[in-house]
MARBA-3410 file (N, C-alpha, C, O; in Angstrom, 1 decimal):
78
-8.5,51.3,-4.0,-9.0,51.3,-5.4,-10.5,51.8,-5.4,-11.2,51.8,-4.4 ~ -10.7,52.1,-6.3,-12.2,53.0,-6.4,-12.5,52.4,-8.2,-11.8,52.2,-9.2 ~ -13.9,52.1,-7.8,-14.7,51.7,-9.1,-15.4,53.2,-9.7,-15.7,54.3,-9.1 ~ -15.5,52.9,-10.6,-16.3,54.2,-11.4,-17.9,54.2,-10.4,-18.6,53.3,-10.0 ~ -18.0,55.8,-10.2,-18.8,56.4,-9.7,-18.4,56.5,-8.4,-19.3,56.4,-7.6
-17.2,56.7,-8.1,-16.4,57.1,-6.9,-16.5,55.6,-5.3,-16.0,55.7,-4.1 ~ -17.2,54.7,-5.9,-17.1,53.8,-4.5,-16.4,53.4,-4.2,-15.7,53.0,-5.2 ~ -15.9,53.0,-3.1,-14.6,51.8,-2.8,-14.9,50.2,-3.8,-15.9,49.7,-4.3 ~ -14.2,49.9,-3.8,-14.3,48.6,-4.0,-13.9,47.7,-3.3,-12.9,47.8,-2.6 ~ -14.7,46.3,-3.4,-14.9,45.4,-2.2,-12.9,44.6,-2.7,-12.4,44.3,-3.8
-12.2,44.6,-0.8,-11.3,44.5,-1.1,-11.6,42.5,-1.3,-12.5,41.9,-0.8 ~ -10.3,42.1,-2.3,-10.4,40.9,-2.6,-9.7,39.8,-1.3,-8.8,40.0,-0.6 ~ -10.5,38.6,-1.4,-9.9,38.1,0.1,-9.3,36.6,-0.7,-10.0,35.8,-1.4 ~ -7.9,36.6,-0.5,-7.3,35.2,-1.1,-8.0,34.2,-0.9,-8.6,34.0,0.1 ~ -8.1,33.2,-1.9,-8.5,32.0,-1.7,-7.7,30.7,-0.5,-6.5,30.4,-0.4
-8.7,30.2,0.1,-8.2,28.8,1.0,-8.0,28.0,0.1,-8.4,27.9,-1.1 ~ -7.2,27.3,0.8,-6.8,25.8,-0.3,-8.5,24.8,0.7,-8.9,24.7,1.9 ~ -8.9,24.5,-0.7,-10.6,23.7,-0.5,-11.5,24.4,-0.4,-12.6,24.1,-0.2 ~ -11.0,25.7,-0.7,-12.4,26.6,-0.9,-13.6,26.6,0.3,-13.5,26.4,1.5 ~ -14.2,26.9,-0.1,-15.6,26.6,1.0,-16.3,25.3,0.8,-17.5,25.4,0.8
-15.8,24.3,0.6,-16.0,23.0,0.6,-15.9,22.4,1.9,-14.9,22.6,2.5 ~ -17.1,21.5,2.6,-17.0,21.3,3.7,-15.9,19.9,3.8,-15.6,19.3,2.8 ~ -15.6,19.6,5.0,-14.5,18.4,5.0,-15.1,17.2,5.2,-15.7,16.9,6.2 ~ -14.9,16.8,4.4,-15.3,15.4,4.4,-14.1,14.0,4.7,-13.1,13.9,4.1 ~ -14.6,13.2,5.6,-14.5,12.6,6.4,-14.0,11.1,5.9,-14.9,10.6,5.2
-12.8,10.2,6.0,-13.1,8.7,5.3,-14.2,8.2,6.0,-14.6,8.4,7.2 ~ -14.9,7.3,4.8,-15.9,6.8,5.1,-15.8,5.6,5.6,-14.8,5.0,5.2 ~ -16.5,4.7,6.6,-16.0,3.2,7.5,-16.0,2.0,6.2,-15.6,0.8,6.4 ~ -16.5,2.3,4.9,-16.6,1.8,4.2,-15.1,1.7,3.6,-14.3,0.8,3.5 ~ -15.1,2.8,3.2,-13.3,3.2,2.2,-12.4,2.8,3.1,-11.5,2.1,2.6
-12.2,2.9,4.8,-11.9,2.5,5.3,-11.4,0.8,5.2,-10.3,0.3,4.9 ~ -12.4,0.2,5.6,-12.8,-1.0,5.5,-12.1,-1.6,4.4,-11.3,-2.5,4.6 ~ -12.2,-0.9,3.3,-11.4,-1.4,2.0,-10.6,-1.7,2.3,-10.3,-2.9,2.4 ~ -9.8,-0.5,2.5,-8.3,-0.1,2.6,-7.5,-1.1,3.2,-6.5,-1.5,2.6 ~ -7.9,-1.6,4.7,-7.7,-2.2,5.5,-7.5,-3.7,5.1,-6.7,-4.5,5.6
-8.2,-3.9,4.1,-8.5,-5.1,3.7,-7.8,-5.9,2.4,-7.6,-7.1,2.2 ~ -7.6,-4.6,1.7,-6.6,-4.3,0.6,-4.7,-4.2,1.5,-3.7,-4.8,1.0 ~ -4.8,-3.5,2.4,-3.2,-3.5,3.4,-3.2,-4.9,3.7,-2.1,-5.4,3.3 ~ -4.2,-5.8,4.4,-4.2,-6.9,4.7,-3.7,-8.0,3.6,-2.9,-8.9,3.8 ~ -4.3,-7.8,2.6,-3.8,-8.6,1.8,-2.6,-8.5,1.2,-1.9,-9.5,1.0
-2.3,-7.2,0.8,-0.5,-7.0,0.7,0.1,-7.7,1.6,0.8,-8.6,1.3 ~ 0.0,-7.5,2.5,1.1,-8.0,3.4,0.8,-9.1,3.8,1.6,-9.4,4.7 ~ 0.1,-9.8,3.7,0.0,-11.6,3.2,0.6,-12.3,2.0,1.2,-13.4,1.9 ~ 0.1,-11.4,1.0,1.2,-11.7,-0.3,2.4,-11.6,-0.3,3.2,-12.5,-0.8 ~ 2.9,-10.4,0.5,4.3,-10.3,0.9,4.8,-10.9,1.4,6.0,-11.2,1.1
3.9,-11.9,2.9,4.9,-12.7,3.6,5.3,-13.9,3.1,6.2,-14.6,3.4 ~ 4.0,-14.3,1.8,4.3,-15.7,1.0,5.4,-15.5,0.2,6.0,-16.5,-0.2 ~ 5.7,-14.0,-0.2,6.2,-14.4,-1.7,7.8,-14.4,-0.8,8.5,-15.3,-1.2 ~ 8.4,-13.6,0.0,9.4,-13.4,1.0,9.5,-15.0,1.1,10.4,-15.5,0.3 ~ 8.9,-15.9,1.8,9.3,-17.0,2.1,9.3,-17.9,0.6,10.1,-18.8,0.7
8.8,-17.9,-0.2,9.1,-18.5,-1.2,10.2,-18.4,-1.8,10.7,-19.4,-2.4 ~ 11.0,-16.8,-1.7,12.1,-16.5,-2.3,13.5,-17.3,-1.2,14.5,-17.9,-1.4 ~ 13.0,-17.1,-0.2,13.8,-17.8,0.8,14.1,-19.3,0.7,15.1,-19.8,1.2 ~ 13.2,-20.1,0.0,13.0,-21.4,-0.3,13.9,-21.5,-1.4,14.9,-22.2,-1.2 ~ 13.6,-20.8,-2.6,14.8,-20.9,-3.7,15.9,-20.4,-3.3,16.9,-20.9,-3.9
16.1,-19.6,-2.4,17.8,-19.0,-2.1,18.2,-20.3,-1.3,19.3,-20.8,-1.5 ~ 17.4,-20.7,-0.7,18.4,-22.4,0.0,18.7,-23.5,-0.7,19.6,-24.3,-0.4 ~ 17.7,-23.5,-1.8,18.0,-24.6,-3.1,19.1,-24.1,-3.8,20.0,-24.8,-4.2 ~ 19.0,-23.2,-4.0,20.2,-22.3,-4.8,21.6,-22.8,-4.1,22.3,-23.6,-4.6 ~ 21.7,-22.3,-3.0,23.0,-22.0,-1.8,23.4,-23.7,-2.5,24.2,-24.0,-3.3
22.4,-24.6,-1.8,22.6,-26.2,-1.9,23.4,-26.9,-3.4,24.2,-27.8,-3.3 ~ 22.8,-26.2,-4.6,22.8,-26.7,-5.5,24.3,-26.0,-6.3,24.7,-26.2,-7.4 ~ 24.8,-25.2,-5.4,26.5,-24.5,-6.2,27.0,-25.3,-5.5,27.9,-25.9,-6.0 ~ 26.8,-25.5,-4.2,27.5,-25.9,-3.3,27.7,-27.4,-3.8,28.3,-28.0,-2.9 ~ 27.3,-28.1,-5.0,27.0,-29.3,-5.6,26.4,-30.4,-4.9,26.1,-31.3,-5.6
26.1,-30.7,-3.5,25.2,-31.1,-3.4,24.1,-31.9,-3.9,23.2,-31.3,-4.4 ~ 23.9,-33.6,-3.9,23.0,-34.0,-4.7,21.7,-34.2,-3.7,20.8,-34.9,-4.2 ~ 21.5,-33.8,-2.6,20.1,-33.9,-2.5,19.5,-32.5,-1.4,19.1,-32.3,-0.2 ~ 19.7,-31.6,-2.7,18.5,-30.5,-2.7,17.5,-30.2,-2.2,17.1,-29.2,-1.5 ~ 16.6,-31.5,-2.5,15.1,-31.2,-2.8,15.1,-31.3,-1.6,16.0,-31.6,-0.9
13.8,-31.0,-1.2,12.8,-31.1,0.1,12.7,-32.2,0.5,13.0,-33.0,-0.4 ~ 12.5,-32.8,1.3,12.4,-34.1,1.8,11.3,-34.4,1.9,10.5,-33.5,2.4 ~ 10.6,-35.8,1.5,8.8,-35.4,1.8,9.2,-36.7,2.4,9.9,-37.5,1.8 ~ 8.5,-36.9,3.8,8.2,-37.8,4.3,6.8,-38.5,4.2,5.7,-37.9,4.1 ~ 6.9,-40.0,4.4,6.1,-41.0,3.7,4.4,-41.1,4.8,4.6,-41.5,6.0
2.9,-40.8,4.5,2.3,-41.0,5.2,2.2,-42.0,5.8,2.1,-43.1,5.3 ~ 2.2,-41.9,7.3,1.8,-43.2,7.9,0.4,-43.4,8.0,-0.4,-42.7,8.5 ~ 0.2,-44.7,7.3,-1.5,-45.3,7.9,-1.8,-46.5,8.4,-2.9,-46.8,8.8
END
């Protein structure tokens, strides 16, 4: 291709995906979060799992007719 007044023209070079933007790096902070935020998921998860597990055995107990379901609390000794 030729521009008016006979020169070449500068050929076009595709764009990168991110441009000329330098790479930037997670920060030990965002990190930090993250980790902290995963940590707590899967703390919540293991309570709410064993909670549900707690009702599925009262459940199982209580079709099964069964009159003593509940949990057993035993008596403090002092």
């Amino acid at each position: 291709m030729k521009q008016e007044g006979g020169r070449p023209a500068k050929p076009v070079e595709p764009s990168k995906p991110g441009g000329n933007e330098e790479y930037r790096g997670v920060s030990n902070t965002g990190l930090a979060v993250f980790l902290a935020a995963l940590a707590a998921a899967l703390l919540l998860g293991y309570l709410l799992v064993n909670k549900l597990a707690d009702i599925s055995q009262e459940e199982d107990c209580m079709l099964a007719h069964r009159r003593n379901c509940a949990a057993i609390e035993l008596p403090s000794s002092r």
